[in-house]
C-alpha positions in Angstrom: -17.6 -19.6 -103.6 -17.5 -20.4 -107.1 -15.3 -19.4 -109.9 -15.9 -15.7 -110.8 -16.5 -14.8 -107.1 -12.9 -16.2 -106.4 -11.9 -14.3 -109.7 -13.3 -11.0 -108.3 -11.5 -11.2 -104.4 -7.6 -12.3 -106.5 -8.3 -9.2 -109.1 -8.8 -7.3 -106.0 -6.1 -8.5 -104.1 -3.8 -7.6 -107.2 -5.4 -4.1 -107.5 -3.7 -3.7 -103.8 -0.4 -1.7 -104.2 2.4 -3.6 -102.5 4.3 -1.9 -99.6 7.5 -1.2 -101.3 5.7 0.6 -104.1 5.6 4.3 -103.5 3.1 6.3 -105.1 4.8 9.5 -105.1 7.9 8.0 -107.8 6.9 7.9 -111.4 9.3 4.9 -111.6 7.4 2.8 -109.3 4.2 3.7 -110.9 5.8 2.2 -114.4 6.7 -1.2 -112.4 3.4 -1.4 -110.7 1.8 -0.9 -114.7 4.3 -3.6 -115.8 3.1 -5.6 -112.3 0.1 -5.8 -113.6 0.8 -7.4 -116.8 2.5 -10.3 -115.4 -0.8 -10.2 -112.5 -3.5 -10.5 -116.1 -1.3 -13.4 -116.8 -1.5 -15.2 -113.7 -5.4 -14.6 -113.4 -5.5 -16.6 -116.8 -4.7 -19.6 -115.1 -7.8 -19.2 -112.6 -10.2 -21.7 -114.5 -12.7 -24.5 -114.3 -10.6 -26.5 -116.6 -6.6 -28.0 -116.4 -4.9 -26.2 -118.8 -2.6 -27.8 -121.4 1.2 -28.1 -120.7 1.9 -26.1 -123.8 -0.7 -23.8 -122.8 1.1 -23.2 -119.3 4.6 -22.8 -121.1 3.1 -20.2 -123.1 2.1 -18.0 -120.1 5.0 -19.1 -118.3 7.4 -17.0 -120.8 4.8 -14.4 -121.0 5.0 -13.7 -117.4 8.5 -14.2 -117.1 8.5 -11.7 -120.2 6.8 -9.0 -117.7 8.5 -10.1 -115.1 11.9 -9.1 -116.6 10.1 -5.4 -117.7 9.7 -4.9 -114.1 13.6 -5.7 -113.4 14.3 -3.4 -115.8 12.3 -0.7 -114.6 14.0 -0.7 -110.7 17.1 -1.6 -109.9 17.5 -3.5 -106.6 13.9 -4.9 -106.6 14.3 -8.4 -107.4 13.8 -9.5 -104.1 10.5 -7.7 -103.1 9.0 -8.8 -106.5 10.1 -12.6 -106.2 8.9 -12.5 -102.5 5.6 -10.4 -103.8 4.7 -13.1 -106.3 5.8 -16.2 -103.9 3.2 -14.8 -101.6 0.6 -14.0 -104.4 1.0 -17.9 -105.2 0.8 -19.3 -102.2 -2.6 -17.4 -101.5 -3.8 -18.1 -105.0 -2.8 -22.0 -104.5 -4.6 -22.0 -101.0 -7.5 -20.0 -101.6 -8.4 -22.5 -104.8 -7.7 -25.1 -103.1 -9.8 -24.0 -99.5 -12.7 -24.0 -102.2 -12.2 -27.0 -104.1 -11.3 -25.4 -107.4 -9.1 -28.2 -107.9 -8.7 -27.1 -111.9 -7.3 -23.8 -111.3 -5.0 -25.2 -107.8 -3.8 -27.6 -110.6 -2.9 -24.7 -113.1 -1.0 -22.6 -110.6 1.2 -25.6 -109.4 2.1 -26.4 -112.7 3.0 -22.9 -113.5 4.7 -22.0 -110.8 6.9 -25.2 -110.8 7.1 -24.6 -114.5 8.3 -20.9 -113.7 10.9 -22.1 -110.7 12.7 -24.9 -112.5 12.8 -22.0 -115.9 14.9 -19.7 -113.2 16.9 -22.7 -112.5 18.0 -23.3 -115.9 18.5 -19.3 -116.2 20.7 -19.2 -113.3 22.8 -21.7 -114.5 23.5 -20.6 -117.2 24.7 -17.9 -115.9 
């Protein structure tokens, strides 16, 4: 499988409504908008080459940007989302990695420990 096609099944994959979004609340239909801003973010990170660090940091306060929106939108949601987005990674990670996109497996590691350690330094701060 080479890059787009693996492009094409995670942009498919994202157009998937999670389970604890229900269609029938206006509300959740704003998160799932504001999901998929922080979801075009992530798919930026799904290329043939290793992105910059600075690069990464950029996206990484982008999505966390997004990310925030959506905790603003729903009360009570931070769980689903974080556990949403784990899962989303881990696929992502895998699935480059199952076919030897070793660029883009490269790029998502780095964000996503980029990301964690960021929430860290939020939470203690707090």
């Amino acid at each position: 499988m080479n890059l787009i096609e693996i492009r094409r099944e995670f942009k498919y994959e994202f157009n998937s409504l999670p389970d604890f979004i229900d269609t029938t609340s206006e509300i959740h239909l704003l998160l799932w908008d504001s999901m998929c801003d922080c979801n075009n973010i992530v798919m930026n990170l799904i290329l043939d080459k290793v992105l910059k660090e600075s690069s990464i940091i950029v996206l990484t306060y982008k999505f966390d940007d997004y990310f925030q929106d959506c905790l603003n939108i729903v009360d009570n949601m931070e769980v689903e989302l974080s556990v949403y987005y784990s899962v989303i990674f881990g696929i992502m990670m895998a699935r480059t990695l199952e076919e030897e996109l070793y660029e883009s497996t490269s790029n998502l590691k780095r964000f996503t420990s980029l990301y964690y350690k960021m929430l860290c330094e939020k939470s203690e701060e707090i």
